[in-house]
C-alpha positions as CSV (number, residue, x, y, z in Angstrom):
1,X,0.0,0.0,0.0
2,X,1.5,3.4,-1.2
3,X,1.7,6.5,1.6
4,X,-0.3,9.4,0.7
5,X,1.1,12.3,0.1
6,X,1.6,15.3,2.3
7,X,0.5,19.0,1.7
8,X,2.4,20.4,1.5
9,X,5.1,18.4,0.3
10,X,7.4,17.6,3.0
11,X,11.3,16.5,1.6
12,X,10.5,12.8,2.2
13,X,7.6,13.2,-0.7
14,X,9.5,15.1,-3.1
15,X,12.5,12.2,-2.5
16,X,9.2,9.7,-3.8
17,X,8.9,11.9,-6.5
18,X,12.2,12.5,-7.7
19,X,12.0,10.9,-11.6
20,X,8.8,13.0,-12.2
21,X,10.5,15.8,-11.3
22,X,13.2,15.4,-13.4
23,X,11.0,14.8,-16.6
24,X,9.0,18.0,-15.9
25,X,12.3,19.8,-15.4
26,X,13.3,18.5,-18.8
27,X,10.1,19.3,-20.5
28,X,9.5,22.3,-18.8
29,X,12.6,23.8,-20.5
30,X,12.9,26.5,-18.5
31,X,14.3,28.2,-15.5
32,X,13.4,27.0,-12.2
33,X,11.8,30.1,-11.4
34,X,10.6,32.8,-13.3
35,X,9.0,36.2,-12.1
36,X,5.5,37.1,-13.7
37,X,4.7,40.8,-13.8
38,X,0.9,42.3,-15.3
39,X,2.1,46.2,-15.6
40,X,2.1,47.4,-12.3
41,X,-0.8,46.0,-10.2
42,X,1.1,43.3,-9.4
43,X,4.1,40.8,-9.6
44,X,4.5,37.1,-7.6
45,X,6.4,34.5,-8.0
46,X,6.0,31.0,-10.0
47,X,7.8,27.5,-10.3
48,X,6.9,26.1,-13.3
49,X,8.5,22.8,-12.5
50,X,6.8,22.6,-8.9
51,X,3.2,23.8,-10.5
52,X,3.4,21.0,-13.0
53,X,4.0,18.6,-10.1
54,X,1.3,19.9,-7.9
55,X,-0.9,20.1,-11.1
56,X,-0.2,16.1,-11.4
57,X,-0.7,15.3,-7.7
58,X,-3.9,17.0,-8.2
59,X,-4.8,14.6,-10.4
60,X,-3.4,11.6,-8.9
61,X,-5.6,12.6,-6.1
62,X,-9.0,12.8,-7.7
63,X,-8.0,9.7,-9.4
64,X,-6.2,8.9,-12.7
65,X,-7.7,7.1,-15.9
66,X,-4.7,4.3,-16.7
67,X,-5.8,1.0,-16.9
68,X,-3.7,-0.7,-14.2
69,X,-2.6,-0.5,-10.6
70,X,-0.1,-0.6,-8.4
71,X,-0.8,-4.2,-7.7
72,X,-0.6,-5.1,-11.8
73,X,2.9,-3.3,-11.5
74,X,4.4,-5.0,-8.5
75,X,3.4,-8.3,-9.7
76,X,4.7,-8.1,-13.3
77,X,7.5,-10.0,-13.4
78,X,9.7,-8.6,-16.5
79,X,8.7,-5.1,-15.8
80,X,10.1,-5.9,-11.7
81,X,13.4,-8.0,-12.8
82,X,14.5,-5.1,-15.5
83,X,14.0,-2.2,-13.0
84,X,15.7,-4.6,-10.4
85,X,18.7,-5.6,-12.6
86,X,18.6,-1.3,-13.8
87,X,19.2,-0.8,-10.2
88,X,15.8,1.6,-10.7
89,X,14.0,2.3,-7.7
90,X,10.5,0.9,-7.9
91,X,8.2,3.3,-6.1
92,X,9.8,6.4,-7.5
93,X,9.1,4.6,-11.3
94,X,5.6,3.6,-10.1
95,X,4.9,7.4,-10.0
96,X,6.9,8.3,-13.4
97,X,4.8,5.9,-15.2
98,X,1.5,7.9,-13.4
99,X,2.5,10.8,-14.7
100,X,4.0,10.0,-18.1
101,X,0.8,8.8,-18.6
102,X,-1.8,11.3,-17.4
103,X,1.1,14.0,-18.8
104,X,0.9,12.5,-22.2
105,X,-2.6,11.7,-22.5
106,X,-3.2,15.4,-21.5
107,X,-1.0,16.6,-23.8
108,X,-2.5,14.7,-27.1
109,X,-6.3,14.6,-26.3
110,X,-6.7,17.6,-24.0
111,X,-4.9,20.2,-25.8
112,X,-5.7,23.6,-27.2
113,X,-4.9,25.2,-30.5
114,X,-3.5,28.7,-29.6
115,X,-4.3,31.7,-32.2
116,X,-1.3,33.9,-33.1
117,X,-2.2,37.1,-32.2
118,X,0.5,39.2,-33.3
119,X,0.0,38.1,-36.7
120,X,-3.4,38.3,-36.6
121,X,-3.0,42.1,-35.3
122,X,-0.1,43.0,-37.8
123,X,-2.7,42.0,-40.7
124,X,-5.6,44.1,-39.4
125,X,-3.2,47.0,-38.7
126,X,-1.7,46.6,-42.1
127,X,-5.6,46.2,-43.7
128,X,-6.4,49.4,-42.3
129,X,-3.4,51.7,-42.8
130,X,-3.7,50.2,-47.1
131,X,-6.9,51.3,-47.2
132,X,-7.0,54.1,-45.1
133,X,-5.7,57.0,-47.9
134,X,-7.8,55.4,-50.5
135,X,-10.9,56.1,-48.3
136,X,-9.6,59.7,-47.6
137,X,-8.8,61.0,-51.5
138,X,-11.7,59.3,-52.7
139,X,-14.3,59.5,-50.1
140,X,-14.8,55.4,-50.3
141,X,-16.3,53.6,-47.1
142,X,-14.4,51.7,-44.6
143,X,-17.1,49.5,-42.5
144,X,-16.0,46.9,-39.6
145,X,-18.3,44.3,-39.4
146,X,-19.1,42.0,-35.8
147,X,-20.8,38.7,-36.1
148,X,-21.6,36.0,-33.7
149,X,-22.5,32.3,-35.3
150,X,-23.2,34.6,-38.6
151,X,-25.4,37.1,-37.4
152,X,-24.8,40.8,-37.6
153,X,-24.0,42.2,-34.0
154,X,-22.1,44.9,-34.6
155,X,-21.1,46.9,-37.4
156,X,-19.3,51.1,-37.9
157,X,-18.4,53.0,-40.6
158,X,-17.3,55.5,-38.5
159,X,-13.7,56.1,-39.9
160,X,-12.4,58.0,-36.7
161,X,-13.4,55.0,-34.6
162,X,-11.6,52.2,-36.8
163,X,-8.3,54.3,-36.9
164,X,-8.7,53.9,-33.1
165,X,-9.2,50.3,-32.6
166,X,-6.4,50.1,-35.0
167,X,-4.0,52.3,-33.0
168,X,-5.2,50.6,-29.6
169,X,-4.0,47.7,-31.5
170,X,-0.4,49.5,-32.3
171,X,-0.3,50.2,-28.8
172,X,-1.3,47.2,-27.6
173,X,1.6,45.3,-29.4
174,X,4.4,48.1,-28.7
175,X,4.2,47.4,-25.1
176,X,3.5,44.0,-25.4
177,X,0.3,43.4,-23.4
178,X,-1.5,40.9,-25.9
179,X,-2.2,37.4,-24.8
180,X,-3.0,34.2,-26.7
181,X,-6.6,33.1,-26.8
182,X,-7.9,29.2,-26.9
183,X,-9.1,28.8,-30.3
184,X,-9.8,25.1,-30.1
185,X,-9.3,21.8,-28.7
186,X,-7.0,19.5,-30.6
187,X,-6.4,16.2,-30.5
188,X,-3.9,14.1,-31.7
189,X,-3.8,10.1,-33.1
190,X,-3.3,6.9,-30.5
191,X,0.0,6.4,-32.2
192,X,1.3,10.0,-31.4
193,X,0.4,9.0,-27.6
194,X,2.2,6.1,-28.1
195,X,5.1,8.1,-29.3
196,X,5.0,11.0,-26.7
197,X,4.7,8.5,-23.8
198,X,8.0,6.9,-25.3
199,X,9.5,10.1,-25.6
200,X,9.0,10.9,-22.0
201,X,10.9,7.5,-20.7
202,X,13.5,8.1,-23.7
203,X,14.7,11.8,-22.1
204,X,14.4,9.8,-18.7
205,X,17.1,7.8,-19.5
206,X,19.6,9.9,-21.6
207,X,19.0,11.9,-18.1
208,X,20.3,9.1,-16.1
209,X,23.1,7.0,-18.0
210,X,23.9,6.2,-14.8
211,X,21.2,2.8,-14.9
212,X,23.1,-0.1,-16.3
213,X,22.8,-3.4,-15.8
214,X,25.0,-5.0,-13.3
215,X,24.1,-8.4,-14.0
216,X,25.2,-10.4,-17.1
217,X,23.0,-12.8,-17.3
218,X,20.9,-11.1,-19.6
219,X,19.4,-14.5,-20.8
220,X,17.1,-14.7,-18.1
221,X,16.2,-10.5,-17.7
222,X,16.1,-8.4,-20.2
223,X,18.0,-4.9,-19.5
224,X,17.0,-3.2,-22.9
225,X,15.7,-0.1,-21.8
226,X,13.3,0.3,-25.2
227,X,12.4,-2.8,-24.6
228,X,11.1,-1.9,-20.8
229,X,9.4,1.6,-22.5
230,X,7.7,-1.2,-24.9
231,X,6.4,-3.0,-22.1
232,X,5.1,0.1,-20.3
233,X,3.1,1.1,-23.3
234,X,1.3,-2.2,-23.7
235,X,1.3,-2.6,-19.3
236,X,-0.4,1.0,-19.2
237,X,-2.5,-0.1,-22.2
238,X,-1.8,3.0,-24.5
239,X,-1.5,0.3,-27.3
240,X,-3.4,-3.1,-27.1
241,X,-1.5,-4.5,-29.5
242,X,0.7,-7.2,-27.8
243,X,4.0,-6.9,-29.5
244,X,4.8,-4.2,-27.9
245,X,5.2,-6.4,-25.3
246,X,7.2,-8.9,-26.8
247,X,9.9,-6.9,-28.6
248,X,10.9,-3.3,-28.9
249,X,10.7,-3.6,-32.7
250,X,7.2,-1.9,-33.1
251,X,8.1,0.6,-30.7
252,X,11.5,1.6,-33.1
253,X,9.1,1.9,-35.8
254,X,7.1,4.1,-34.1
255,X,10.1,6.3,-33.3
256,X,11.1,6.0,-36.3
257,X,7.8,7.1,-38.2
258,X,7.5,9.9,-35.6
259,X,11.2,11.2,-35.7
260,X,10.7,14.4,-37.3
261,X,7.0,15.0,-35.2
262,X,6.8,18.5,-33.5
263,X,3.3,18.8,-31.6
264,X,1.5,22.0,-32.6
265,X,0.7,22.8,-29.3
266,X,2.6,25.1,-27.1
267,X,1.7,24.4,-24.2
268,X,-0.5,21.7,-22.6
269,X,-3.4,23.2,-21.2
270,X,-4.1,20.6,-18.2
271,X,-0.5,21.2,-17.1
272,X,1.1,24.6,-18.1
């Protein structure tokens, strides 16, 4: 039976958690802290990585939607022996594999499209200013036009009032106050899950070259790392499709079909 955990987080918790944090700090890609200001009302302080470990915990707490337990992963014998033989602590994997999960599955179904903003402001800015003299010498009409699921909500000809939306705009962007806005929820294929799941044990490891094998008897336990991600990605039943636990080869193919795959999103909206 796992220990809950405590809140907040005493040392002995964040030991447990150790290997999620070090994925979050390698996805994260940032610093460990980072100072958020909004003009001058008011500024606080944020760690990203600690956020996006709470943010899991949170989850963890309400309950998580993998497919197996605790028990499932104690009693699985070639999962056990190649952590055991990796000289990989058990617990603290228990909880990688929680959040590699929940992280991933966030990431590729629960995921928002972000809408450029800037560009979307340099083209109206640009629309107007084209326009603008041609309206001027030769008294055409400039209208801006509202609608809401295709019906009329709002509309101006009133030049005066479009050159000011357009330079609230310029001002807007000059001192750099816009913000992104959720356009959509995007979702990607099983396979890309299968893939980013991978991807998050992969930067695990080439973190810790430190887990080899001290055994030799590789006969009887496998030590192939791929080989143990395969496992995990049939054991957490991302993929149903057996040979992923029988051979790393359908997982190289994924890697390999996927190599060049950059996720569209920015940021993951569960997590970020």
């Amino acid at each position: 039976m796992l220990k809950e955990f405590s809140t907040p987080l005493s040392s002995q918790d964040k030991e447990r958690l150790d290997y999620v944090y070090q994925v979050v700090e390698i996805v994260k890609n940032e610093p460990n802290k980072t100072v958020i200001t909004d003009s001058n009302f008011f500024r606080f302080e944020r760690n990203p990585v600690e956020d996006t470990v709470i943010g899991f915990l949170s989850h963890y707490k309400r309950g998580l939607s993998i497919k197996c337990n605790y028990s499932d992963y104690i009693n699985n014998k070639n999962i056990q022996s190649t952590l055991d033989g990796l000289k990989i602590d058990s617990e603290k994997f228990w909880f990688l594999i929680l959040f590699a999960y929940d992280f991933s599955e966030s990431y590729c179904f629960h995921n928002y499209k972000h809408i450029d903003l800037d560009l979307q402001i340099d083209e109206f800015i640009e629309a107007i200013n084209t326009h603008h003299k041609d309206i001027v010498d030769n008294k055409k009409v400039m209208s801006l036009r509202l609608e809401v699921d295709g019906r009329k909500n709002f509309s101006t000809n009133d030049l005066n009032l479009i050159s000011f939306i357009s330079n609230a705009c310029k001002s807007a962007k000059k001192n750099n106050i816009l913000f992104s806005f959720h356009e959509e929820l995007t979702t990607e294929s099983n396979s890309v899950h299968v893939w980013y799941f991978a991807q998050l044990f992969i930067k695990f490891f080439e973190k810790n070259q430190h887990f080899k094998a001290k055994s030799k008897n590789h006969d009887i336990v496998s030590f192939n790392k791929k080989l143990l991600i395969s496992r995990l990605i049939y054991f957490t039943r991302i993929s149903r499709n057996e040979l992923y636990d029988k051979s790393d080869e359908t997982l190289k193919g994924m890697l390999k079909q996927y190599k060049n795959k950059k996720l569209n999103m920015p940021r993951n909206n569960t997590y970020w």
